[in-house]
Structures are given as structure tokens and as C-alpha cells.
N, C-alpha and C positions, 0 to 999 in steps of 0.2 A: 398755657401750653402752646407749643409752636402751632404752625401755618399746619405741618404733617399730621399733627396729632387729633384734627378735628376731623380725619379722614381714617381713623382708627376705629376697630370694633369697641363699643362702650367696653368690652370685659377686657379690652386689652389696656387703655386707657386706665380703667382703676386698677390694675395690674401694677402698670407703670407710677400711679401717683401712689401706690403702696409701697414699692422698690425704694423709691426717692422720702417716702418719711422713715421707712427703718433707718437708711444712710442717714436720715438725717438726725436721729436718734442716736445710733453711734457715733458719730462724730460729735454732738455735746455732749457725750458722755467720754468722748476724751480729749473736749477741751477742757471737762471738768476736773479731769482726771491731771491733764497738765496744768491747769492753774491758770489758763490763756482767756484772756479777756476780748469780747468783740464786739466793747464801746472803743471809739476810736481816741485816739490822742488827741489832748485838747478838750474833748468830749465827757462832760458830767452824768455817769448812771446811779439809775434810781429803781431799785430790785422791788419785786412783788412777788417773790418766791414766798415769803415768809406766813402771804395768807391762804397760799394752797400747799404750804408745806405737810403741816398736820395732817390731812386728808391724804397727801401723796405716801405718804410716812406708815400709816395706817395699812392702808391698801398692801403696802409693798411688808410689812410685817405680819398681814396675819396671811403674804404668800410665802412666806419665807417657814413660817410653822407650817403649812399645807406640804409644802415637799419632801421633809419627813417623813411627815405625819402617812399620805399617798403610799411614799416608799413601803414602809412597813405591812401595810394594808394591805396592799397588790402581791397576790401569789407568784404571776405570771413573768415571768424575767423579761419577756419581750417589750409586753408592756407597762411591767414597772420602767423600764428602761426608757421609754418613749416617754412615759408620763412625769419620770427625772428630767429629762431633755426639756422637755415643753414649760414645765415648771421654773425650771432656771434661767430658758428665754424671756419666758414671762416677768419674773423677777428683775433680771436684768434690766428688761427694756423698761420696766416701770421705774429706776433707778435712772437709766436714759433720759427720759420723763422730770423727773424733777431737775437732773442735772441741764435740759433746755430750758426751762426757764429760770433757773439761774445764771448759767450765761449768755442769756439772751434780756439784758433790761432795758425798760426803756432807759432813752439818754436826752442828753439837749446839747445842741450846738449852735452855734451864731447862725445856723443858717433855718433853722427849727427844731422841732422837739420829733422823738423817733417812738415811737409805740407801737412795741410789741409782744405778742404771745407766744414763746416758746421762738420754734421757727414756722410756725403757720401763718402767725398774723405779724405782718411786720409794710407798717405804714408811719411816711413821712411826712411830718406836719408841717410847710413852711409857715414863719413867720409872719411874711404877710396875710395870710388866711386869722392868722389869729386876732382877733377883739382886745380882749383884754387876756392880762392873767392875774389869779390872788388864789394865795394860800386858805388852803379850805383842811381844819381839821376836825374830822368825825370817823365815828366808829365804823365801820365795813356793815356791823350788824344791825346800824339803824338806817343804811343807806336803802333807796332802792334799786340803784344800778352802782357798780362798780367802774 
């Protein structure tokens, strides 16, 4: 956060880094939507959508039968109407959600390797920090870290 923001009320501060993850939720959800990619030219990606896909998939389907399900339920127009509304943000952004870490993989380039999650965690590995590297294949579900 800038030099201003540490001069912020804390509730203003998580206001703000809430503001900046919905945007940035939308916005992979319509890069996913246009097909645009943000590994660079040149540059080799390597998706890991595939092991939180299920889980994301999941989540985002049994909201998809709740908002119906809700609607019917609630007598109240006001609040059926609020609870439709909240439902399909919800929905939405959990679609958001998977659509970040899909276009967000890590990559490698000449100058290191890029590792990230979603748009939260996004760190640069140079080259020279590295040792060694070798292909290592195993199951996700015998590993202890990911």
C-alpha cells in the first residue's frame, strides 16, 4: 500500500483492499470472457486451475440451485428481491474466482519462473536464486504441500 495508506483508518484501509479485489475479480472474469491471456509473449504457462477447479465448480453449483431454490421460498418481494440480487453477486463472483486462476498461471521466462495465485499472490522467481530444477511427478493427494 502506498506511503498515504499507512496513515489510513484500519476500516478504511480494508474498505479499500476490498474495492481493489472485487475489481479485480471482474476484470478476470472478463479476461476470461475475452480469451486474453496475461502470460507474456515469449513466455511459457503452466495452469493449476485444474486442481481447485472441482471445488470451485461445486461451491458455484449448489449457489446456482440456492437462488431458486431462496426465490420461491421467500414470501416477501422486498426481500426475495435482495436475496435474488446477493445470490447472483455471489454466483457471479465465485465464477470471477475460478476465472483468476485460470488466467493468471504461473509462467517461465529467460529471466525466471513467475508464481502465481489468482491475482493475490503473484511473485517472481529469478534465475539466479534458483539451485537446481527437475521434474518431479506425483499425486497432489500424497503430497504434503502443494
Amino acid at each position: 500500500m502506498s506511503t498515504l495508506g499507512r496513515y489510513l483508518h484500519p476500516a478504511v484501509r480494508l474498505a479499500v483492499l476490498a474495492v481493489r479485489y472485487e475489481l479485480r475479480i471482474w476484470r478476470s472474469l472478463g479476461v476470461w470472457l475475452l480469451r486474453r491471456s496475461t502470460v507474456p509473449a515469449g513466455a511459457r504457462g503452466y495452469g493449476y486451475a485444474g486442481i481447485l477447479a472441482p471445488l470451485m465448480i461445486a461451491f458455484t453449483a449448489v449457489s446456482a440451485v440456492e437462488l431458486p431454490i431462496l426465490h420461491f421460498l421467500l414470501h416477501w418481494e422486498a426481500v426475495r428481491l435482495i436475496v435474488d440480487l446477493l445470490s447472483l453477486w455471489g454466483l457471479l463472483w465465485m465464477v470471477g474466482l475460478l476465472a483468476a486462476i485460470r488466467v493468471h498461471p504461473h509462467y517461465v521466462t529467460d529471466k525466471g519462473i513467475r508464481v502465481r495465485y489468482g491475482f493475490s499472490i503473484d511473485v517472481m522467481v529469478l534465475w539466479e536464486a534458483v539451485a537446481s530444477v527437475r521434474a518431479q511427478t506425483r499425486g497432489v493427494e500424497r503430497s504434503q504441500t502443494v
